[in-house]
PDB file of N, CA, C and O in Angstrom:
ATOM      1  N   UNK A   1     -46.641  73.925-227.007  1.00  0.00           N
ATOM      2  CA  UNK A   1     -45.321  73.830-226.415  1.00  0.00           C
ATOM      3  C   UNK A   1     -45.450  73.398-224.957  1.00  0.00           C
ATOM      4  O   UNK A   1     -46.460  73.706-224.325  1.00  0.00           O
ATOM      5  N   UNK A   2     -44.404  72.653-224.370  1.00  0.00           N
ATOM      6  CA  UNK A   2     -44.626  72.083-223.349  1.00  0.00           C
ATOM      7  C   UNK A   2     -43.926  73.067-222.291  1.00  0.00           C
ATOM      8  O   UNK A   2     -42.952  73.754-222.600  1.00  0.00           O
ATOM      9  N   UNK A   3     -44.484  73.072-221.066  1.00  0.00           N
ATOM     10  CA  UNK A   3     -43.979  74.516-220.170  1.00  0.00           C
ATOM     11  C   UNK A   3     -43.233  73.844-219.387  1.00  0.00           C
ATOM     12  O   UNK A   3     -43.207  72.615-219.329  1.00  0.00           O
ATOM     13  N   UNK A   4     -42.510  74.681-218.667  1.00  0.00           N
ATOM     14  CA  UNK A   4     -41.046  74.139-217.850  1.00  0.00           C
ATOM     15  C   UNK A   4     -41.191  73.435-216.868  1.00  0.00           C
ATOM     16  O   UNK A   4     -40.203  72.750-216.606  1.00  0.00           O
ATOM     17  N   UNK A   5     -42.539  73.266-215.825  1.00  0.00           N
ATOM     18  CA  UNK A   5     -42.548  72.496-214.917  1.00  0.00           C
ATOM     19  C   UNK A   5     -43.091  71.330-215.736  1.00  0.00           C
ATOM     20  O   UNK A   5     -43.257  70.441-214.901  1.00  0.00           O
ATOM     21  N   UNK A   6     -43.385  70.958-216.698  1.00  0.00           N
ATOM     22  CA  UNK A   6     -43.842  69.347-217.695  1.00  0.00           C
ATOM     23  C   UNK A   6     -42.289  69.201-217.796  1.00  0.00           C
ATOM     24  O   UNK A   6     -41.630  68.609-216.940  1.00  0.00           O
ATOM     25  N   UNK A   7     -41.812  69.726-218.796  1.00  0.00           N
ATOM     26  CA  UNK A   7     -40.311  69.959-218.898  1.00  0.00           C
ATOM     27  C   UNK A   7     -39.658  68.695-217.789  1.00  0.00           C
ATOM     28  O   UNK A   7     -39.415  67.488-217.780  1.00  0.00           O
ATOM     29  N   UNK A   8     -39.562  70.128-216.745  1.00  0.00           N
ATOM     30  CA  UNK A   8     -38.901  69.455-215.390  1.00  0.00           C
ATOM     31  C   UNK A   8     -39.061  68.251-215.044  1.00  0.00           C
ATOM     32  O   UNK A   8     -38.181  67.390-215.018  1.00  0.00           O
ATOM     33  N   UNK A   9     -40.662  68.075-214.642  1.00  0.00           N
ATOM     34  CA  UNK A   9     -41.368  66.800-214.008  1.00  0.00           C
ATOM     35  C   UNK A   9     -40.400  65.795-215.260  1.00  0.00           C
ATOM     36  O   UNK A   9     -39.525  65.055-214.809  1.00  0.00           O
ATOM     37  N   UNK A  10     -40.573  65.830-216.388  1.00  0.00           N
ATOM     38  CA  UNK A  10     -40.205  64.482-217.518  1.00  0.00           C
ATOM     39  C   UNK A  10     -38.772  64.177-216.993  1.00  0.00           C
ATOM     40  O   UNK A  10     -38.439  63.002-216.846  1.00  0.00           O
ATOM     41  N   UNK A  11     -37.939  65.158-216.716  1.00  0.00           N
ATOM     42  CA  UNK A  11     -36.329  64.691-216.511  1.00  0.00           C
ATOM     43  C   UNK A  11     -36.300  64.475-215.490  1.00  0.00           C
ATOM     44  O   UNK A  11     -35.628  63.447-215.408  1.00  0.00           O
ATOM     45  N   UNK A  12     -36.852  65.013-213.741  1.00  0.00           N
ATOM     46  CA  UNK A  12     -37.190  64.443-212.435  1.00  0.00           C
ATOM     47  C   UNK A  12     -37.272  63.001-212.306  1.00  0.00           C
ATOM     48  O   UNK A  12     -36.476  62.132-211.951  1.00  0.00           O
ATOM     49  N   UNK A  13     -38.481  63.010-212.704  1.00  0.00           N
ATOM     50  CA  UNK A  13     -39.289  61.544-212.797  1.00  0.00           C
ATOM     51  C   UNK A  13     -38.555  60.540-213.006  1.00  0.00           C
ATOM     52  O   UNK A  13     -38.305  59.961-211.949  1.00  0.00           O
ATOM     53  N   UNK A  14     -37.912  59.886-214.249  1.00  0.00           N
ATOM     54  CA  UNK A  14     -37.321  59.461-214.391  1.00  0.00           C
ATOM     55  C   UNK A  14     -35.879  58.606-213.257  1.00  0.00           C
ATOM     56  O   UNK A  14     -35.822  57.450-212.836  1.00  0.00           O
ATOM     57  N   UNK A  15     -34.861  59.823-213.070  1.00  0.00           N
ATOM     58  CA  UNK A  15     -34.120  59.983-211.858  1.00  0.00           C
ATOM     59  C   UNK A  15     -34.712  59.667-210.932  1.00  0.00           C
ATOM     60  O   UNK A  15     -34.139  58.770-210.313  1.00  0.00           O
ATOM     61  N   UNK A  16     -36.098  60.144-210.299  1.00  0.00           N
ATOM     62  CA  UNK A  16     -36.287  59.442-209.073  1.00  0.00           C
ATOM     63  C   UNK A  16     -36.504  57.928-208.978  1.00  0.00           C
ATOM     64  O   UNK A  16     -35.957  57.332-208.050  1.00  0.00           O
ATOM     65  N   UNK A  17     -37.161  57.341-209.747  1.00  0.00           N
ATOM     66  CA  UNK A  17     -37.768  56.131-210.028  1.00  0.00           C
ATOM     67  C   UNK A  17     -36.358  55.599-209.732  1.00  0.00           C
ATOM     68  O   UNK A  17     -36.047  54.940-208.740  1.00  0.00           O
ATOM     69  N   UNK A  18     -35.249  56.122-211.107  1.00  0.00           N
ATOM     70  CA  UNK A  18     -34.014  55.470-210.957  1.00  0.00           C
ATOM     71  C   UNK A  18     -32.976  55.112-209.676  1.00  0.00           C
ATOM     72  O   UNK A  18     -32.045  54.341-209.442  1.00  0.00           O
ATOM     73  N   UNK A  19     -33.817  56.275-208.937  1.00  0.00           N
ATOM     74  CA  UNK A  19     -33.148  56.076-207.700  1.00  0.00           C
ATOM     75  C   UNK A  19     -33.660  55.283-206.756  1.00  0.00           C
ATOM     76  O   UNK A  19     -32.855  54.895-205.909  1.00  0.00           O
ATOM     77  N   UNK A  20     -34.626  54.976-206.671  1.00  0.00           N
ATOM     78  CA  UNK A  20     -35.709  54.344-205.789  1.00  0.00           C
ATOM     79  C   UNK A  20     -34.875  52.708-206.060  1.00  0.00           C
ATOM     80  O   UNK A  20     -34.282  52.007-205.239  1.00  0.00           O
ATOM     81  N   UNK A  21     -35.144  52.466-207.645  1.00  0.00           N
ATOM     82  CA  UNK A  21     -34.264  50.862-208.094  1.00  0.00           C
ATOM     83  C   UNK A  21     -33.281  50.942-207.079  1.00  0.00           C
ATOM     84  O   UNK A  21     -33.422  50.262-206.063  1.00  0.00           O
ATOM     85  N   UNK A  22     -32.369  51.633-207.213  1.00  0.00           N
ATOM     86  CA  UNK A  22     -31.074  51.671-206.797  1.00  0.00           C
ATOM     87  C   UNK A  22     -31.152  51.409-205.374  1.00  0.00           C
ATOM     88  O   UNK A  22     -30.418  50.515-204.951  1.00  0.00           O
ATOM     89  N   UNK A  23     -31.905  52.019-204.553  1.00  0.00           N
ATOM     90  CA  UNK A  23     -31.812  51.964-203.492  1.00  0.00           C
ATOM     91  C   UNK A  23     -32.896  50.624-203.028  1.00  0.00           C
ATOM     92  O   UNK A  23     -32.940  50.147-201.894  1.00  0.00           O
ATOM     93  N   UNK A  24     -33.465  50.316-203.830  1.00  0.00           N
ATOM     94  CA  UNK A  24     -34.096  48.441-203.081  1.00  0.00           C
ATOM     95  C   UNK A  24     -32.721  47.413-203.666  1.00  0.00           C
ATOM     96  O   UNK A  24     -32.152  46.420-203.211  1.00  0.00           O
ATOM     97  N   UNK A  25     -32.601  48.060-204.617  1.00  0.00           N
ATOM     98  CA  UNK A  25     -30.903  47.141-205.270  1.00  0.00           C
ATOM     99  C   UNK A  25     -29.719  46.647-204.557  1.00  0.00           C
ATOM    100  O   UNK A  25     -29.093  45.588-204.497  1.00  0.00           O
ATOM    101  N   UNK A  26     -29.618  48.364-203.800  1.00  0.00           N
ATOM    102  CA  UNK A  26     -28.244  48.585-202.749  1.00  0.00           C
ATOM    103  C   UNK A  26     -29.142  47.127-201.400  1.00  0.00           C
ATOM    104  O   UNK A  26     -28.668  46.020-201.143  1.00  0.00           O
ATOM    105  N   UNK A  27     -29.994  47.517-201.036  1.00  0.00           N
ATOM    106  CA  UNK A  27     -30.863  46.805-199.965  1.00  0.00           C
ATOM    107  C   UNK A  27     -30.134  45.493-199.536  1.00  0.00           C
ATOM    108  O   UNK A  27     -29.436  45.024-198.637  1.00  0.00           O
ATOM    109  N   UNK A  28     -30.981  45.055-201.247  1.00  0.00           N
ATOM    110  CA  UNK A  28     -31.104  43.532-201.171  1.00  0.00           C
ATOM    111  C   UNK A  28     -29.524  43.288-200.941  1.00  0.00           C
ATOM    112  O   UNK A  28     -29.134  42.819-199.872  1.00  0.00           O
ATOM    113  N   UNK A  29     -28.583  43.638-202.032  1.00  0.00           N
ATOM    114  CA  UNK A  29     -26.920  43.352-202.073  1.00  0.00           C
ATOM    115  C   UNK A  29     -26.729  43.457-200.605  1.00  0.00           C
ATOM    116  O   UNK A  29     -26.232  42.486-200.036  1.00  0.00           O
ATOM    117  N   UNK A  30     -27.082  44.585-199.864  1.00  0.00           N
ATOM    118  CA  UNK A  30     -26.694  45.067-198.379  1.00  0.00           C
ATOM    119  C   UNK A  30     -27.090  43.315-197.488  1.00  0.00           C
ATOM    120  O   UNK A  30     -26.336  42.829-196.644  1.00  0.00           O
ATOM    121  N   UNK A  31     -28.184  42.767-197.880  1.00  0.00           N
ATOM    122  CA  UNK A  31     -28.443  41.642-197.209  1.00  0.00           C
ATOM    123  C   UNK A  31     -27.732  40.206-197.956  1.00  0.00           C
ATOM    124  O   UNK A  31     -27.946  39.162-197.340  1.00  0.00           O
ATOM    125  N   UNK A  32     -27.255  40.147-198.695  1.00  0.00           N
ATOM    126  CA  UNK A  32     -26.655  38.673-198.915  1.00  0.00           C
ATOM    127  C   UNK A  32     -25.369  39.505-198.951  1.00  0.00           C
ATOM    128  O   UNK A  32     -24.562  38.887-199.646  1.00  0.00           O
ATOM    129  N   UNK A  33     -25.041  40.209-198.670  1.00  0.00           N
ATOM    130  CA  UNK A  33     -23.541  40.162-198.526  1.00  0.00           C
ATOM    131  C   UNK A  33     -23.816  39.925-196.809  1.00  0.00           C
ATOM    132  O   UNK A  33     -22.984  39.156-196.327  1.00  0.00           O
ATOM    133  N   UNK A  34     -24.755  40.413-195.897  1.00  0.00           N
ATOM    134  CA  UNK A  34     -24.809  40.507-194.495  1.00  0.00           C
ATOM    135  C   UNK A  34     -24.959  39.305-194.406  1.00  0.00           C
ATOM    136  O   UNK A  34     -24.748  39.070-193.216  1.00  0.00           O
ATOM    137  N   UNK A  35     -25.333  37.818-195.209  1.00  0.00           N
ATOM    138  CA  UNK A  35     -25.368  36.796-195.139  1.00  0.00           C
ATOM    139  C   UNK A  35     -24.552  35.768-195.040  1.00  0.00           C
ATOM    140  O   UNK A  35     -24.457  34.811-194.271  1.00  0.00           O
ATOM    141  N   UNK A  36     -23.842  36.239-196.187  1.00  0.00           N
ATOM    142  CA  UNK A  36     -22.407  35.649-196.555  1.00  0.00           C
ATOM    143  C   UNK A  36     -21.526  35.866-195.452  1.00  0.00           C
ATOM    144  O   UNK A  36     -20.689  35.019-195.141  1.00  0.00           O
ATOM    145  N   UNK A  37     -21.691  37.185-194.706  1.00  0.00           N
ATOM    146  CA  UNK A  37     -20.686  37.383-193.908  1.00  0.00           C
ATOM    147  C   UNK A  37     -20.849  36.144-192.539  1.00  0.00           C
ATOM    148  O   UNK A  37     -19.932  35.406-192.177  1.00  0.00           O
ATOM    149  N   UNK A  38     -22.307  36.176-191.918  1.00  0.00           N
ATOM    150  CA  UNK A  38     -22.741  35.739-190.883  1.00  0.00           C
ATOM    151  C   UNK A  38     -21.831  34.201-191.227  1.00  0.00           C
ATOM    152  O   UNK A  38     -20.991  33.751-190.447  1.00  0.00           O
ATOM    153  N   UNK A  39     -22.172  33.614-192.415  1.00  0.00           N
ATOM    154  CA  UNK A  39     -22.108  32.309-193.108  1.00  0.00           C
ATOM    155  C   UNK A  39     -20.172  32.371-192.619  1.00  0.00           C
ATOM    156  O   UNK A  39     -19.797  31.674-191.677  1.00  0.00           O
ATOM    157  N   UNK A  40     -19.381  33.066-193.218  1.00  0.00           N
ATOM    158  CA  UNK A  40     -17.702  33.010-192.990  1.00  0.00           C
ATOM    159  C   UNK A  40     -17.537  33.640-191.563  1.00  0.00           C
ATOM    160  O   UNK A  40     -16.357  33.927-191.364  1.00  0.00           O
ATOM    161  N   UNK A  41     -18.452  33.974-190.393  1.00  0.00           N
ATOM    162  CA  UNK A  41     -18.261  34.100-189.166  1.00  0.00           C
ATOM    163  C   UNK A  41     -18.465  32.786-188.328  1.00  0.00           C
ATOM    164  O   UNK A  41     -17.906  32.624-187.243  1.00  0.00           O
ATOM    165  N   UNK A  42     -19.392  31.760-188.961  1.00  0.00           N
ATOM    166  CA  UNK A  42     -19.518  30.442-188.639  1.00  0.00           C
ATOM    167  C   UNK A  42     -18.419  29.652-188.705  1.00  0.00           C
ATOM    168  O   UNK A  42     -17.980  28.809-187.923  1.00  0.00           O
ATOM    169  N   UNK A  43     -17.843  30.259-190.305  1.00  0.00           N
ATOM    170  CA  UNK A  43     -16.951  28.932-190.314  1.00  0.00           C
ATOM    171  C   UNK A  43     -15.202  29.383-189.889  1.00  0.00           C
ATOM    172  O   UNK A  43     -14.171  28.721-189.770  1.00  0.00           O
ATOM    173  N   UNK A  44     -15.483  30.603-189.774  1.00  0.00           N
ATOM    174  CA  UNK A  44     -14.085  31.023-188.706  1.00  0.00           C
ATOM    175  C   UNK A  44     -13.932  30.594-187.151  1.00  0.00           C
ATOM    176  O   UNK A  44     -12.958  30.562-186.399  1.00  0.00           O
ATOM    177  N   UNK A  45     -15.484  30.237-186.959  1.00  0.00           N
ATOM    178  CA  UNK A  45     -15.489  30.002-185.579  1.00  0.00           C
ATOM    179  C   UNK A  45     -15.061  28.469-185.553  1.00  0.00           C
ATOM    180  O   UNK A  45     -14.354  28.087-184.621  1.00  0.00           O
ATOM    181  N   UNK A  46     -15.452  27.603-186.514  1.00  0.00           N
ATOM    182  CA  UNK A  46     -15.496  26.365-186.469  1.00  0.00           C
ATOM    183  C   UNK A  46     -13.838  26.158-186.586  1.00  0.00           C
ATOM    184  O   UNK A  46     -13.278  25.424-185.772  1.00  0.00           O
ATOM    185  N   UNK A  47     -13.048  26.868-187.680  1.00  0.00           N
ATOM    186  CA  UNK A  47     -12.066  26.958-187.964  1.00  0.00           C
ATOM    187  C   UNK A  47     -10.690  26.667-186.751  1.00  0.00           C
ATOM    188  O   UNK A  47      -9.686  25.956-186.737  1.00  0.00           O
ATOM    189  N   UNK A  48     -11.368  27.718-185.762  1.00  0.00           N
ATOM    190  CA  UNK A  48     -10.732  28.676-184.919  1.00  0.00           C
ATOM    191  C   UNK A  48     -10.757  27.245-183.587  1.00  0.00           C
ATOM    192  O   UNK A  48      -9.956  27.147-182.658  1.00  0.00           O
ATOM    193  N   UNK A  49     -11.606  26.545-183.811  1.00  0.00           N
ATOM    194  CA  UNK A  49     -11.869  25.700-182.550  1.00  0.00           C
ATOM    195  C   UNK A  49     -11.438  24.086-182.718  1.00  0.00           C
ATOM    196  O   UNK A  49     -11.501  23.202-181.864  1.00  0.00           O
ATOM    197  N   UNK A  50     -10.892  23.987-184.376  1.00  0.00           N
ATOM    198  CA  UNK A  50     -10.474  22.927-185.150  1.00  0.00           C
ATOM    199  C   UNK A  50      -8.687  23.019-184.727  1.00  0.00           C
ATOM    200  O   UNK A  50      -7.848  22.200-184.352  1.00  0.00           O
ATOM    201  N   UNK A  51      -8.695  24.564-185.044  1.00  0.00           N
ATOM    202  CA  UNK A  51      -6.977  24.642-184.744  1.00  0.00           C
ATOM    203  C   UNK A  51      -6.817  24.596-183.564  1.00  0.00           C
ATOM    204  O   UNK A  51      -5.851  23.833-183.580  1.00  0.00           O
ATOM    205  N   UNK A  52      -7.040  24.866-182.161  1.00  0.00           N
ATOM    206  CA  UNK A  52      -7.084  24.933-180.807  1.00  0.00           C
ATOM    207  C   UNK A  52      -6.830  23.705-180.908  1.00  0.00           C
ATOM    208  O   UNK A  52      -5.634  23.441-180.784  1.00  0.00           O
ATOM    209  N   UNK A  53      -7.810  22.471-181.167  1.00  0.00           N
ATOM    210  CA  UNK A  53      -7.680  21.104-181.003  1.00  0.00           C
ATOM    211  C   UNK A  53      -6.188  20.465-181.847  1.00  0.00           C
ATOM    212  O   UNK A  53      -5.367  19.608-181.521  1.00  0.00           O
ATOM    213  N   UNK A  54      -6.291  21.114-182.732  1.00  0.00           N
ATOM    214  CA  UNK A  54      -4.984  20.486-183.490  1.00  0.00           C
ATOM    215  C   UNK A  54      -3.637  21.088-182.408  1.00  0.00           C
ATOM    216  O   UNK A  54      -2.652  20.413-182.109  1.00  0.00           O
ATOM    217  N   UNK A  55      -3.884  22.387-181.987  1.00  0.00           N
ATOM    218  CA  UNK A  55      -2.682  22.508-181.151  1.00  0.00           C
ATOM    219  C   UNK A  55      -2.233  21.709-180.246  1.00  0.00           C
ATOM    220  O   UNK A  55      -1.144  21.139-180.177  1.00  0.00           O
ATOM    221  N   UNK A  56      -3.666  21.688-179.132  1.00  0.00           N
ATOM    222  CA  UNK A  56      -3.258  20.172-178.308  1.00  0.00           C
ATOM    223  C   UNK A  56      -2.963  19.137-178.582  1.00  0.00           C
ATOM    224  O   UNK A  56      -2.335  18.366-177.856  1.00  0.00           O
ATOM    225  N   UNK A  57      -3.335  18.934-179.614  1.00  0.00           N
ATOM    226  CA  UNK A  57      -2.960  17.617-179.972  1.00  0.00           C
ATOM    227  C   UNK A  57      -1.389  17.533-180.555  1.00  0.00           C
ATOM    228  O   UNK A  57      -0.615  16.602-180.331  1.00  0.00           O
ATOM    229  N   UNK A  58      -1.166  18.463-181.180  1.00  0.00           N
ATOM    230  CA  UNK A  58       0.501  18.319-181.075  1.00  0.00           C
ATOM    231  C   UNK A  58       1.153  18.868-179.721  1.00  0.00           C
ATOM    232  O   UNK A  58       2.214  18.292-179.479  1.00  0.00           O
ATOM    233  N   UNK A  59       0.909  19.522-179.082  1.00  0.00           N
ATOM    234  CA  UNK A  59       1.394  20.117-177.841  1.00  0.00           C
ATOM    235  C   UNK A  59       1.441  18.038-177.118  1.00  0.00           C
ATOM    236  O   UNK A  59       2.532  17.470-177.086  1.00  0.00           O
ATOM    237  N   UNK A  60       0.538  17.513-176.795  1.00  0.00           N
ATOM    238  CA  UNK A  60       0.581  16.340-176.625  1.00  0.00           C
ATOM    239  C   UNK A  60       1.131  15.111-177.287  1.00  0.00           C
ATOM    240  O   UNK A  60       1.784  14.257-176.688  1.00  0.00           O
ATOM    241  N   UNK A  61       0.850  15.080-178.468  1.00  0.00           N
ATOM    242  CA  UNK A  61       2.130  14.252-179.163  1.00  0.00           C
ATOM    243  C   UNK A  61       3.409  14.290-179.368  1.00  0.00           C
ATOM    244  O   UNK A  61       3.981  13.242-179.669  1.00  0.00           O
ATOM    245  N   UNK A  62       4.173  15.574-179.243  1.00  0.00           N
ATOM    246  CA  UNK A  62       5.623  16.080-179.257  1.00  0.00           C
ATOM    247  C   UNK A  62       5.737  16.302-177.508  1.00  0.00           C
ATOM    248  O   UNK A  62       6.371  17.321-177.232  1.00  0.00           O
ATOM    249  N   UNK A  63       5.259  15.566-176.365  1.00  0.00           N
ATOM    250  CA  UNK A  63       5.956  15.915-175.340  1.00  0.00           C
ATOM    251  C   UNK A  63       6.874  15.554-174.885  1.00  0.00           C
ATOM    252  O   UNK A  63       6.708  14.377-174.567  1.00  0.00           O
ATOM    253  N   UNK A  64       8.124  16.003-174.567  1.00  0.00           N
ATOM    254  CA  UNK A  64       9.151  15.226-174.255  1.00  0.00           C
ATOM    255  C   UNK A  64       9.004  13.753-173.196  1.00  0.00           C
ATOM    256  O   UNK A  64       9.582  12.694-173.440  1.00  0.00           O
ATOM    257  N   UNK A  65       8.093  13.997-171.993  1.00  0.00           N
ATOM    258  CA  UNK A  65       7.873  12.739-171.612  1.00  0.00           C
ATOM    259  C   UNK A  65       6.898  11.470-172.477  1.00  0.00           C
ATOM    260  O   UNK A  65       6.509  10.525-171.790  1.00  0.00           O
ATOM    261  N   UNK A  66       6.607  11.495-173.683  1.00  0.00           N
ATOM    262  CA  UNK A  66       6.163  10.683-174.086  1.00  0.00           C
ATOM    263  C   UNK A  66       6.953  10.288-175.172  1.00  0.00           C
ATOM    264  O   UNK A  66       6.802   9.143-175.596  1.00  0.00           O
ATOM    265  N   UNK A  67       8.110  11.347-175.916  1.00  0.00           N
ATOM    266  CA  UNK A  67       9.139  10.818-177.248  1.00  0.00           C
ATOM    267  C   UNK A  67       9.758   9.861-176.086  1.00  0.00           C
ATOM    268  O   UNK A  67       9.800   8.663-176.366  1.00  0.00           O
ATOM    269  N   UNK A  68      10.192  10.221-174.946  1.00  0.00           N
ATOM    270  CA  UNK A  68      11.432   9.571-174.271  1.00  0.00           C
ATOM    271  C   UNK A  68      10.647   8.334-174.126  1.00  0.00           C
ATOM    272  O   UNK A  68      11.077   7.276-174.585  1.00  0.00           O
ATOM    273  N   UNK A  69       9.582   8.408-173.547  1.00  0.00           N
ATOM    274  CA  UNK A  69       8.943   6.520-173.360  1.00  0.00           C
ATOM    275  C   UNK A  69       8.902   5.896-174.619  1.00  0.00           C
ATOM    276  O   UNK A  69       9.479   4.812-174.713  1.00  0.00           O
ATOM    277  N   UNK A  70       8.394   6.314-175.508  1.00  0.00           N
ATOM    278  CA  UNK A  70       8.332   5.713-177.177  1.00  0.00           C
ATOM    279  C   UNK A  70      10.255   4.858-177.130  1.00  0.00           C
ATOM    280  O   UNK A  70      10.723   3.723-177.220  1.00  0.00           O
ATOM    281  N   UNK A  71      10.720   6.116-176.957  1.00  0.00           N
ATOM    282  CA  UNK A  71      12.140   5.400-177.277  1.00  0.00           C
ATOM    283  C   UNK A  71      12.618   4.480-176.474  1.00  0.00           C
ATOM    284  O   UNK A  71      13.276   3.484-176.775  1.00  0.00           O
ATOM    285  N   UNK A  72      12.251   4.860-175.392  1.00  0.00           N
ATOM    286  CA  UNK A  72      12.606   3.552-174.168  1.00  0.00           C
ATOM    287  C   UNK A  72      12.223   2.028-174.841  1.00  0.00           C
ATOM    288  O   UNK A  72      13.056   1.166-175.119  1.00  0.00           O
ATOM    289  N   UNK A  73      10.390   1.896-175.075  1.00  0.00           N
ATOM    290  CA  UNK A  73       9.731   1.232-175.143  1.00  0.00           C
ATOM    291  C   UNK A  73       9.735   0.478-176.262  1.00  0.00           C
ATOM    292  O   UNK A  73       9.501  -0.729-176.214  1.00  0.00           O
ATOM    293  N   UNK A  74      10.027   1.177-177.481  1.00  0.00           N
ATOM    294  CA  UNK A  74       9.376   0.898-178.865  1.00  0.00           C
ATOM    295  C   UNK A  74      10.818   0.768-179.374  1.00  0.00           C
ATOM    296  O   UNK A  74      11.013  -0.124-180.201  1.00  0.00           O
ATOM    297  N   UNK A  75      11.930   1.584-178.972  1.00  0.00           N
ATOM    298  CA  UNK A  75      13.619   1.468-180.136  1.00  0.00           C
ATOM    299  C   UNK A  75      14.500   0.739-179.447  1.00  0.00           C
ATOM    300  O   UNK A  75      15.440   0.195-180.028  1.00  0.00           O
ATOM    301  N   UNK A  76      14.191   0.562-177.273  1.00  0.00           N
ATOM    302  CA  UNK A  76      14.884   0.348-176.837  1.00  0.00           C
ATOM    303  C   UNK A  76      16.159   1.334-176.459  1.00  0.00           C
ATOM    304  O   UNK A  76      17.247   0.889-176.091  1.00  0.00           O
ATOM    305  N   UNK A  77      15.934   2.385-176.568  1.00  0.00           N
ATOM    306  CA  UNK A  77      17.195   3.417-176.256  1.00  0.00           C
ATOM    307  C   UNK A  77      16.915   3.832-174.655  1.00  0.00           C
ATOM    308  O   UNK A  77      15.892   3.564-174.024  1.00  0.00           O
ATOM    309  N   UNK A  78      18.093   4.559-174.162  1.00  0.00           N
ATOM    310  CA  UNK A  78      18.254   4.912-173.370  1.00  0.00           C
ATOM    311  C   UNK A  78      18.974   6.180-173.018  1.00  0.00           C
ATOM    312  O   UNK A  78      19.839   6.574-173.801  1.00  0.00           O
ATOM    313  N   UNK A  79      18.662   7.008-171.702  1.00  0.00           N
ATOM    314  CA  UNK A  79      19.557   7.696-172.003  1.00  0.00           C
ATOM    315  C   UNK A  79      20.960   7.671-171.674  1.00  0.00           C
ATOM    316  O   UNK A  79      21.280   6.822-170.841  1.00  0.00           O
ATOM    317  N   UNK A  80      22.156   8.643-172.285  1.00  0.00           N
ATOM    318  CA  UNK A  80      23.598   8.181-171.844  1.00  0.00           C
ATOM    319  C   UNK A  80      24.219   8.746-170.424  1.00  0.00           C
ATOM    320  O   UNK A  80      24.034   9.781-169.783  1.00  0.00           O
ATOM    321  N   UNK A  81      24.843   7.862-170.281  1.00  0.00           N
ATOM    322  CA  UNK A  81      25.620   8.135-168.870  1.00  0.00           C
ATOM    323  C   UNK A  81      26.050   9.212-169.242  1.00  0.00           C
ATOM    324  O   UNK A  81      25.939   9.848-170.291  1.00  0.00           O
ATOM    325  N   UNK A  82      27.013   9.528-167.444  1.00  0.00           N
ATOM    326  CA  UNK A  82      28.025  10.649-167.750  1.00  0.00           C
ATOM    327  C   UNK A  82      28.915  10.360-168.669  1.00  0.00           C
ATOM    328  O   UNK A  82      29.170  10.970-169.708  1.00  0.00           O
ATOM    329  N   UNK A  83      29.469   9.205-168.152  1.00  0.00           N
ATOM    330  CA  UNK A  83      30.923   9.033-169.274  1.00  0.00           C
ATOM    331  C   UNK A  83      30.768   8.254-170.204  1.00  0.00           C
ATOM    332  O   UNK A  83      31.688   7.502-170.525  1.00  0.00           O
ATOM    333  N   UNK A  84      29.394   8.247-170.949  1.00  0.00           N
ATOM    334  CA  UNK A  84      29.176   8.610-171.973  1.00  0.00           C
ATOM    335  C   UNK A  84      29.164   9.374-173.135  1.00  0.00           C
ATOM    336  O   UNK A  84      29.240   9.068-174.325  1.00  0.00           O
ATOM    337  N   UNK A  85      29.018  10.747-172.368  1.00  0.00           N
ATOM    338  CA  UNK A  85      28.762  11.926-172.868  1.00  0.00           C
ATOM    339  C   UNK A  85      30.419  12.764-173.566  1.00  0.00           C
ATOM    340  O   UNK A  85      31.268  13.402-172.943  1.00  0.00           O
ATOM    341  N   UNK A  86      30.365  12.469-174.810  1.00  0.00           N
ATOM    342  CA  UNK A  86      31.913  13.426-175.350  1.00  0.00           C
ATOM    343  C   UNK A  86      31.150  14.637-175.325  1.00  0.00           C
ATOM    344  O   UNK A  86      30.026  14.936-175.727  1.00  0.00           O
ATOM    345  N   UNK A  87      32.062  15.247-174.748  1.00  0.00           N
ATOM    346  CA  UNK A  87      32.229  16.741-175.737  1.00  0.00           C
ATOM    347  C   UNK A  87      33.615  17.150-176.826  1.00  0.00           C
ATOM    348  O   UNK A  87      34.810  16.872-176.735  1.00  0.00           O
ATOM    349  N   UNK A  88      32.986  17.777-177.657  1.00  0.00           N
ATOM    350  CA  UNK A  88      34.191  17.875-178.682  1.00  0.00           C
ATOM    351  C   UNK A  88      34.284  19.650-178.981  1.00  0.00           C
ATOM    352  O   UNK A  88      33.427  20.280-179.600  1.00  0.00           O
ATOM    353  N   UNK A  89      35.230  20.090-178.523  1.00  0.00           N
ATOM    354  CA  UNK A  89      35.360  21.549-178.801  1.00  0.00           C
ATOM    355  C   UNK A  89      35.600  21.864-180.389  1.00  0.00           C
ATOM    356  O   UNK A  89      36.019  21.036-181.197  1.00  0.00           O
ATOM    357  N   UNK A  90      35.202  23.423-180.721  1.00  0.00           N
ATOM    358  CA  UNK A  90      35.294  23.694-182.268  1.00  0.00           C
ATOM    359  C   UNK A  90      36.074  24.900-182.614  1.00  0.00           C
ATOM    360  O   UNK A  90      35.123  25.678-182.533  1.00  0.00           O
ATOM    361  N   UNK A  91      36.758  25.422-182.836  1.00  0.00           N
ATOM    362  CA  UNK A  91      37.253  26.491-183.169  1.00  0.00           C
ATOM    363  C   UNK A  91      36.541  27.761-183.462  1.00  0.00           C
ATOM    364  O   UNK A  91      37.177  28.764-183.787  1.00  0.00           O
TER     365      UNK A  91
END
C-alpha cells in the first residue's frame, strides 16, 4: 500500500509542474501583448502627428483671407457696398 506522503507527493507534483506551464505561459502572453502594445503606441503617435498636420492644413485652406482672394481672383466677385446690402425683417 502506498503511504500518504507517496499519496501526497503524486497529486502535488503534478499541480506544481502545472503551475510552473502556466506561469512561463502567462510570461510569454505577458510579452507579445507588451509588444503589440509598444507596436499601437507607435502608430498612435504617427496617427496623432498625421492629424495635427491635417488640422493645419484645413485651418489654412478655409481662411477667410484666402476664400475672399479665390473669389476675387478666380469667380471675380466682390464684396457689396453699403447700399447694396438689404436687410429684410421676419416676424
Amino acid at each position: 500500500m502506498i503511504d500518504r506522503s507517496k499519496m501526497g507527493l503524486m497529486i502535488i507534483l503534478p499541480l506544481v509542474v502545472a503551475s510552473a506551464l502556466m506561469v512561463v505561459y502567462v510570461k510569454y502572453q505577458s510579452r507579445v501583448l507588451f509588444t503589440q502594445l509598444k507596436q499601437e503606441t507607435k502608430a498612435q503617435d504617427v496617427l496623432e502627428v498625421e492629424w495635427s498636420r491635417l488640422q493645419l492644413e484645413q485651418t489654412t485652406w478655409s481662411s477667410n483671407a484666402r476664400i475672399e482672394k479665390i473669389a476675387k481672383k478666380q469667380l471675380g466677385l466682390q464684396a457689396p457696398t453699403a447700399e447694396q446690402v438689404i436687410f429684410i425683417k421676419m416676424k
